[in-house]
Structures are given as C-alpha cells and as structure tokens.
C-alpha positions as CSV (number, residue, x, y, z in Angstrom):
1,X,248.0,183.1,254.5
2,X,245.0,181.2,255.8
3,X,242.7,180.3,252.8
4,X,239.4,179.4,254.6
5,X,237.0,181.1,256.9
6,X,238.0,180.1,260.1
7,X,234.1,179.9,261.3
8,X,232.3,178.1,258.4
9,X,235.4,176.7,256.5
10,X,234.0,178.8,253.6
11,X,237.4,178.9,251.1
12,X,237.8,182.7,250.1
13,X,237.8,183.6,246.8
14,X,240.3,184.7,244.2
15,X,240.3,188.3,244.2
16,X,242.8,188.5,241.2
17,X,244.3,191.7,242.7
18,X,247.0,191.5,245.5
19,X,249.8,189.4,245.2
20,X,250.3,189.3,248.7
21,X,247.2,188.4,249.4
22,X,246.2,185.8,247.1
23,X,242.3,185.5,248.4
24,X,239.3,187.2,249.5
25,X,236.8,189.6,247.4
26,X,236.8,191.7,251.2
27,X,240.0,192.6,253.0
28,X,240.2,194.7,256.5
29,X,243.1,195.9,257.6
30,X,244.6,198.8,260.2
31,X,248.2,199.7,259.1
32,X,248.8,201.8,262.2
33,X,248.2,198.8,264.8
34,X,249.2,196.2,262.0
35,X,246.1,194.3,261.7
36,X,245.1,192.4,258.7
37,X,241.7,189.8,258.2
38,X,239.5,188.9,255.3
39,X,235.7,189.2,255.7
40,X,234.2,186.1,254.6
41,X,231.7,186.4,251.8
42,X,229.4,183.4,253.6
43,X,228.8,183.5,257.2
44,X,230.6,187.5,256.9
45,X,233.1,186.8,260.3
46,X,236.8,188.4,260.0
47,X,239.5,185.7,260.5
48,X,242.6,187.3,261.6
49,X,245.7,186.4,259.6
50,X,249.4,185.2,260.9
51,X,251.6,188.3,262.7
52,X,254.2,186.9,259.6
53,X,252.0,187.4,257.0
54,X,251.2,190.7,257.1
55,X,253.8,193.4,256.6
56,X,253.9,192.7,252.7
57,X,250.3,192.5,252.5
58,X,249.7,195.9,254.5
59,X,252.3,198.1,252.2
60,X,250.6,196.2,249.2
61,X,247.0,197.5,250.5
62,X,247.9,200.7,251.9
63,X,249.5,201.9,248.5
64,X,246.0,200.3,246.4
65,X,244.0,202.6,248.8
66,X,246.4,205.4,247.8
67,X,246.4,204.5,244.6
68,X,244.2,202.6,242.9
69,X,241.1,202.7,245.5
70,X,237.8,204.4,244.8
71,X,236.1,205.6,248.2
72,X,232.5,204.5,248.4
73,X,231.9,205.5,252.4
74,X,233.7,206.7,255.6
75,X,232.5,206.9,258.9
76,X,235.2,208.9,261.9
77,X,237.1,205.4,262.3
78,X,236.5,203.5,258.8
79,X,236.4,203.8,255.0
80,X,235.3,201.4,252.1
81,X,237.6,201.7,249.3
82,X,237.1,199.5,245.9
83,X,239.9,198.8,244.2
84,X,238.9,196.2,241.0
85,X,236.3,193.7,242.7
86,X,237.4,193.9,245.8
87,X,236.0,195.8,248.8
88,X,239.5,197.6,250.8
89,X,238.3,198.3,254.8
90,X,240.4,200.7,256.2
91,X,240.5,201.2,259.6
92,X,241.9,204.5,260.9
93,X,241.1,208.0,260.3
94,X,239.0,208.9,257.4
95,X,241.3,210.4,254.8
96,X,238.8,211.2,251.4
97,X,236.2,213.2,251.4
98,X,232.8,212.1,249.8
99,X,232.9,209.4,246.7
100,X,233.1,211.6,243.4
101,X,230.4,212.0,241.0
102,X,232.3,209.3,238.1
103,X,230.2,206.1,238.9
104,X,227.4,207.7,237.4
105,X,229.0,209.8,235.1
106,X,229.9,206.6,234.0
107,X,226.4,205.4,233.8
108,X,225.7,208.4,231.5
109,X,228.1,207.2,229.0
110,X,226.7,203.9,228.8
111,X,223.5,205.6,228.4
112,X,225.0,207.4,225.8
113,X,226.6,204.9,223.8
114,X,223.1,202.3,224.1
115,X,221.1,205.3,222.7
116,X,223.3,206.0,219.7
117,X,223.7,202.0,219.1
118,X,222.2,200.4,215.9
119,X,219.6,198.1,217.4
120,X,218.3,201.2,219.6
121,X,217.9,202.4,216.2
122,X,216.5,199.5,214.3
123,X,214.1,198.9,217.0
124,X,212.7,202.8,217.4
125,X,212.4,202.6,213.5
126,X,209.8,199.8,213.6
127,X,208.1,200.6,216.5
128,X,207.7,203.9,214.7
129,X,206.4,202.5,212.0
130,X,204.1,200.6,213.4
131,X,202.9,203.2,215.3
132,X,202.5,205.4,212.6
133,X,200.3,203.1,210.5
134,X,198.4,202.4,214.0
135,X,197.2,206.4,213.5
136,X,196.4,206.2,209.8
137,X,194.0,202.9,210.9
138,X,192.6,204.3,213.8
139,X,194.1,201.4,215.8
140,X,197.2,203.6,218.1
141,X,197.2,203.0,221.4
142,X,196.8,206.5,222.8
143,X,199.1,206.8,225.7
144,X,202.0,207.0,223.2
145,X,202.9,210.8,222.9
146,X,205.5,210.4,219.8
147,X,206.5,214.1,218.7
148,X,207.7,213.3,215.2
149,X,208.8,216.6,214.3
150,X,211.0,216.7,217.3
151,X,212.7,213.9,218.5
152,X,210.6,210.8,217.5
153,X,213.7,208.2,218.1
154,X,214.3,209.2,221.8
155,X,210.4,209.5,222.8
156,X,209.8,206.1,221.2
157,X,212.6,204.7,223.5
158,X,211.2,206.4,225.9
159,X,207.8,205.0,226.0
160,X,209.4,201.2,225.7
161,X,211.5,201.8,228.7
162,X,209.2,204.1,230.8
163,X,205.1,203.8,230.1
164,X,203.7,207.2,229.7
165,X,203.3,208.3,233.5
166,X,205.8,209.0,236.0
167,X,203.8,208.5,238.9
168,X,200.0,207.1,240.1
169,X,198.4,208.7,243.3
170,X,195.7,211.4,245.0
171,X,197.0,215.0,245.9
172,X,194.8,217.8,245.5
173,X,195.8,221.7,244.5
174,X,195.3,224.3,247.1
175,X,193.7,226.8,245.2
176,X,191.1,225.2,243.1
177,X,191.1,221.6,245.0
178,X,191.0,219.6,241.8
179,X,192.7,216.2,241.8
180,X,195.8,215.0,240.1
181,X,195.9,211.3,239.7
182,X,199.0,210.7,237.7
183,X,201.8,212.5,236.7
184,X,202.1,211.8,232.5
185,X,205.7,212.0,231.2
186,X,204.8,214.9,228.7
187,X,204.3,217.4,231.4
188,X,207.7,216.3,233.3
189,X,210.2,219.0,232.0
190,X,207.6,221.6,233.7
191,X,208.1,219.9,237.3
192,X,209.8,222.3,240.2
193,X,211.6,220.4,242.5
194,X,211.4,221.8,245.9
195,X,212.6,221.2,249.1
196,X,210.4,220.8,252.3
197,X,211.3,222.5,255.6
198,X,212.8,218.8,256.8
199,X,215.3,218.9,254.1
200,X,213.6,216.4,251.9
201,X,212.3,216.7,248.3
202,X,209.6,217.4,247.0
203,X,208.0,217.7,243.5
204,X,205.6,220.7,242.5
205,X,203.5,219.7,239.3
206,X,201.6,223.1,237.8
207,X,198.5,223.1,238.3
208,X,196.5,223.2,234.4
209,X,193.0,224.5,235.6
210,X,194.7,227.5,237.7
211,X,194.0,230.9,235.9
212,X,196.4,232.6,235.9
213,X,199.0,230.5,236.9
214,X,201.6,230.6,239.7
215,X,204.6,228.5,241.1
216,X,202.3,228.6,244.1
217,X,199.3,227.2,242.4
218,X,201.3,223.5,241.9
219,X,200.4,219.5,243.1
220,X,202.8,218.6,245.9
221,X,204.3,215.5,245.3
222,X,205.4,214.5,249.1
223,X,207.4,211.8,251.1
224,X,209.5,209.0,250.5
225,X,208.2,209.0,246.5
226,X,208.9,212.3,246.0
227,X,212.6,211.5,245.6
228,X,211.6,208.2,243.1
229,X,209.6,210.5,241.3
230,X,212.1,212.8,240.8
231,X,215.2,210.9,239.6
232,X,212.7,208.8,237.3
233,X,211.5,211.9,235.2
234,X,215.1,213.1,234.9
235,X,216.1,209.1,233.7
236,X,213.0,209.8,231.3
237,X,214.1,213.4,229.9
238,X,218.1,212.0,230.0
239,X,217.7,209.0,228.8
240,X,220.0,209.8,225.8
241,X,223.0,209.7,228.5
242,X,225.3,212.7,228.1
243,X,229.0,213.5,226.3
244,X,232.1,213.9,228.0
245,X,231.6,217.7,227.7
246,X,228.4,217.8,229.2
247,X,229.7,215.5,232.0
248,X,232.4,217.9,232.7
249,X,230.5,220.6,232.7
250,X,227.8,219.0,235.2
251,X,230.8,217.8,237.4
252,X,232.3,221.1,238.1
253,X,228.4,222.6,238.7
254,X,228.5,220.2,242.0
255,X,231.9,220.6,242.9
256,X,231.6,224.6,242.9
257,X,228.6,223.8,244.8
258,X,230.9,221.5,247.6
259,X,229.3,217.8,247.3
260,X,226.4,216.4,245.9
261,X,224.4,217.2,249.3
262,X,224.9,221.2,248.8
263,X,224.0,221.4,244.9
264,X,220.9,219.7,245.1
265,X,219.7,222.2,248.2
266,X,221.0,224.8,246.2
267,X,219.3,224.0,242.9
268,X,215.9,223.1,244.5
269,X,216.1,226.2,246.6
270,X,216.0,228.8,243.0
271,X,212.4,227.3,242.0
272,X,212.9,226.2,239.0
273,X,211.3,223.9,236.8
274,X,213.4,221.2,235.0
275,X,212.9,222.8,231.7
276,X,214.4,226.5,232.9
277,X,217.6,224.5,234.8
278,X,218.6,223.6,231.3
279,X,220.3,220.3,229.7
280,X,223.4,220.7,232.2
281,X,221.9,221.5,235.2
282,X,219.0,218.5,234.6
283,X,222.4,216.1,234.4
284,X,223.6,217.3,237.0
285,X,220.7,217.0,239.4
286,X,220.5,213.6,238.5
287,X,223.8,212.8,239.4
288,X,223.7,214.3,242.1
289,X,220.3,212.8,243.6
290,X,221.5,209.4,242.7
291,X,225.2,210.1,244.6
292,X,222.8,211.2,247.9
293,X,220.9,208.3,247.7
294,X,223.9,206.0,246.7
295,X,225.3,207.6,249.6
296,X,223.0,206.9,252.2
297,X,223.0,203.5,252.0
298,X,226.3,203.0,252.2
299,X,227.0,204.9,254.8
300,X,224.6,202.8,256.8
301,X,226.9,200.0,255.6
302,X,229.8,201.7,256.4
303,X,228.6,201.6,260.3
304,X,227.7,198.4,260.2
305,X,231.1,197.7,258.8
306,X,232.6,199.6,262.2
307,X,230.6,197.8,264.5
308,X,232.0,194.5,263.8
309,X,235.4,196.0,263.2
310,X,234.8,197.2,267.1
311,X,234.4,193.3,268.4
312,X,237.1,191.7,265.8
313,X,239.8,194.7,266.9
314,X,239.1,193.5,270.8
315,X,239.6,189.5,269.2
316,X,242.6,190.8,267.9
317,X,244.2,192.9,270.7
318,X,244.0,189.8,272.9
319,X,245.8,187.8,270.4
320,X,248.3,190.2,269.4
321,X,248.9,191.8,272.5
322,X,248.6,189.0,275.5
323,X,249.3,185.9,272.7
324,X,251.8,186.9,271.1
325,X,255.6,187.0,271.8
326,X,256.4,190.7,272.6
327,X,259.8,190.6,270.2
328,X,257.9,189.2,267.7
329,X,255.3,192.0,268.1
330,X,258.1,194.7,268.3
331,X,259.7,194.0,264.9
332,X,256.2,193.7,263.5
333,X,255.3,196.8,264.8
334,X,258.5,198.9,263.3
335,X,257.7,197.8,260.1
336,X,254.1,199.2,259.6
337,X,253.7,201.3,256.6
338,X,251.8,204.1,258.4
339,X,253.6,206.6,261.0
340,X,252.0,208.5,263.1
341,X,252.7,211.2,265.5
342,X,254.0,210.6,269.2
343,X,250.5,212.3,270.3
344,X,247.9,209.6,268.4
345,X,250.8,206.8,269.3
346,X,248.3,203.7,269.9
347,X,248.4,202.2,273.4
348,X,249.9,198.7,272.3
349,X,252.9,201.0,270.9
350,X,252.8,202.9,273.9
351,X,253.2,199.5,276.0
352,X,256.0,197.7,274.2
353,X,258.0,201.3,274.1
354,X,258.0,201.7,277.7
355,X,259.3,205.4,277.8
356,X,260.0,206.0,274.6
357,X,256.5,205.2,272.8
358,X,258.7,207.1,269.7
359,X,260.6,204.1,269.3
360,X,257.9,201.9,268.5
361,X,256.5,204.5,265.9
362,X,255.0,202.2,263.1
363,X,256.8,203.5,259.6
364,X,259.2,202.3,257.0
365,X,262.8,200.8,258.6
C-alpha cells in the first residue's frame, strides 16, 4: 500500500479501521471497475493504489459499507458512508436512501443526560438563588423570566445558554402596522411555523395588540433567518433532550411521513403553533429541520466529491486500462466483490471479454 500522498508527500493517517488498509481517515473506491485511492487530508488529491493491493481492501470496504457504514450523502454516481472516523466514497450507484434521523436522536440523548447531570443541577440551584434574593433586593436583572412554580431548573438553564430573545429585527403586522423588534423566548411555544409559496420557512409570531386575534393577524419572520429562528426556539423549549421513548415515537412521526423533507412540509402546512404540535411533534420538527439542513450541505459536498471522482477515474482508466498488463487486469477484474449484470457490464470489462463481456463479470471466484 502506498503510505504518502503522492502530490505533497503528506503521510496518511491511521484510520484504526481496515486491516487491509492500514491508512487514510478518506478512502474512495469503485468495486465494480476495481478502483481503490485515498483522499489526502492535506492538499485533498486521490493517489491511486497498486492493481495488487486492492482485491482484499475492496471486499474489506465493500462489506463496512454494507455493514458497518452510516450514509451521510448520495448523489446518482456516489455516496459518503462513515464507518468509525473514517469517511467510505463509494462510487457506483446509490444504494441507501436518505441518512436516518439517529445522529440527532443522538444529540437528544446527550441533551438529556447533560440536563439531568449533577452540576446542571448544582449550577441552576445557585443561580436560582441568587436570582431570587436579586427580587427580594430589588436588584434582578429583568430579562430573566424564571417560572418557579413550573419548571424553574430548566428556564434557569435556559436563560444561561440562550439570553432571553430568540431573534432581533423590524417586521411590521399587517393589520394594525405595529412593529416587532425582537422575538422574547417566553412567547416562543406560541410561534406557527409556516411555509412560503418557494418552499422555504417561515415563522408567524401572533400579533399581541390584534383584537380579536387571528392566525392571520401574525409578524412574519422571513428568509434565510427564518430557518435559524426556528430550530433555535425549538433548542430553547427542548433543551431538556428527550427519552428513548419520545425518540421513537418522534422517529416513526417522520418515517410515516417518508423523509425529513416531507414531515416538515407536512407539519408546517396544518398551522399550528409549537405549543398545539405537542412535546413529540416539537422533537420531531427539530430533528427533522436539523436533518434538512445537515442534509443540504452535504449534498453539496457530496458533488463536489463526484467532480473530482470524474478527473481521478479518467487518471485511472489510463493507468489501468492502457498501463497496465491486460492478464494482470483480467485476473484483477474476476475477483471484484461486486457483480453486475451483462447489460450495465462497464466498457473496460466489455474490452478485455472480447465477445463474451459475461466472462469478465466482476464477482466472487
């Protein structure tokens, strides 16, 4: 195996993973055309490994994708896969759908587990206390809304972590054109997510001088912040994380619904506010709006991804192809641990088969 970037004589890293392939935190690799690099994590150029060093490694990967592998993004001709620390690229058709909800599922947990821990505790306690001898003195600072009846151990946490508004601006109702300037925390479980004609989201804040009141008489909350605003309130109002019951149940709410992309339409499409979607559907809105945005970005990675993929597979095909013994190339070839059907039979196997591209079929021997 060759242990250093070919390009900037970077050394790649232990990826304490594959015993066939002892380094590199990014590994690419085609198992139908038997291609096989690691990405560099310096100057990010694929150096191509030896034709004889690469039928172990290619079972070894293909069966960690299988696996082991978590899919992160897919584009028609690659997928990102993580299996421990290291980043799988598959080239070939996409075979998973759209990453699952865990990662932040997961996140919730830790939320969970932080909010229940003893210095969360200890340190809502004294705040708390010296808060509360703040109001008998006169001397509270007045943008701390602590219901102590209620909850007092999760707002106080939440004012630490948060500050008392959720978001500072100008936008103006259309009924009685007063002005909202900030959106305060207190009023957040009355927000209506809604959903502009674009497919973006938007945030509807009621509006308090409106008599009598409507879900038409609301702020509009517009643009690129509309989505911040959004998954910030439902951080504040779940910042207590969730059980593995509550997970589960918020889970199957977005797989009834298809993917992430279809609940949220669907839940900002019934007009609700935050309060009236209830503790399971406010998780699950929040999973779901960090999974679209999570998703978004790496799917513009994932194309990046391809686009070199295009130019290294070309590097490649001349030095498999034009550079490399054809006998060699044969025997590589009939080891591959991917068939595939005489129909999507690559050109290189369709060369070396001559008449019968079925011979050269990549699969086990």
């Amino acid at each position: 195996m060759i242990e250093r970037c070919l390009f900037c004589r970077a050394p790649f890293r232990e990826n304490e993973v594959f015993q066939a392939m002892p380094r590199g935190r990014r590994i690419a690799f085609d198992p139908i055309r038997g291609r096989l690099w690691v990405v560099c994590g310096k100057c990010f150029r694929w150096t191509l490994q030896p034709l004889e060093d690469r039928e172990a490694a290619l079972y070894e990967l293909e069966r960690a994708v299988r696996d082991l592998g978590t899919p992160v993004a897919e584009t028609a001709n690659v997928g990102l896969y993580h299996v421990g620390r290291v980043l799988l690229i598959r080239v070939g058709p996409a075979r998973l759908a759209e990453r699952a909800w865990w990662q932040h599922g997961r996140e919730l947990r830790r939320r969970r587990a932080s909010f229940d821990s003893t210095t969360s505790r200890v340190t809502a306690y004294t705040f708390g206390t010296l808060q509360r001898l703040g109001d008998l003195l006169g001397l509270s600072d007045p943008d701390v809304a602590i219901h102590w009846d209620d909850n007092p151990m999760a707002d106080i946490l939440r004012w630490r972590r948060f500050g008392w508004a959720a978001w500072h601006g100008r936008v103006e109702c259309p009924y009685c054109n007063s002005t909202l300037r900030a959106l305060s925390y207190d009023l957040s479980w009355w927000v209506y997510p809604l959903l502009e004609e674009g497919g973006s989201v938007q945030v509807g804040v009621p509006c308090p001088r409106c008599d009598p009141w409507t879900p038409d008489n609301i702020y509009r909350i517009e643009g690129p912040e509309a989505d911040t605003v959004l998954r910030r309130v439902l951080a504040y109002q779940n910042i207590s994380g969730a059980t593995e019951g509550l997970i589960r149940e918020a889970s199957r709410a977005i797989e009834d619904a298809g993917s992430a992309g279809a609940f949220t339409v669907d839940a900002v499409g019934r007009r609700q506010c935050l309060w009236k979607m209830g503790r399971t559907g406010a998780v699950a809105l929040e999973i779901a709006l960090a999974e679209s945005s999570e998703d978004r970005i790496l799917q513009m990675e994932a194309r990046a991804v391809e686009f070199l993929w295009r130019r290294e597979e070309e590097l490649a095909r001349i030095m498999d192809e034009e550079l490399t013994p054809r006998y060699l190339l044969r025997k590589h070839l009939r080891r591959l641990p991917v068939r595939v059907s005489p129909g999507r039979t690559p050109r290189i196997l369709r060369r070396l088969g001559g008449e019968r591209p079925d011979a050269w079929e990549p699969g086990r021997p």
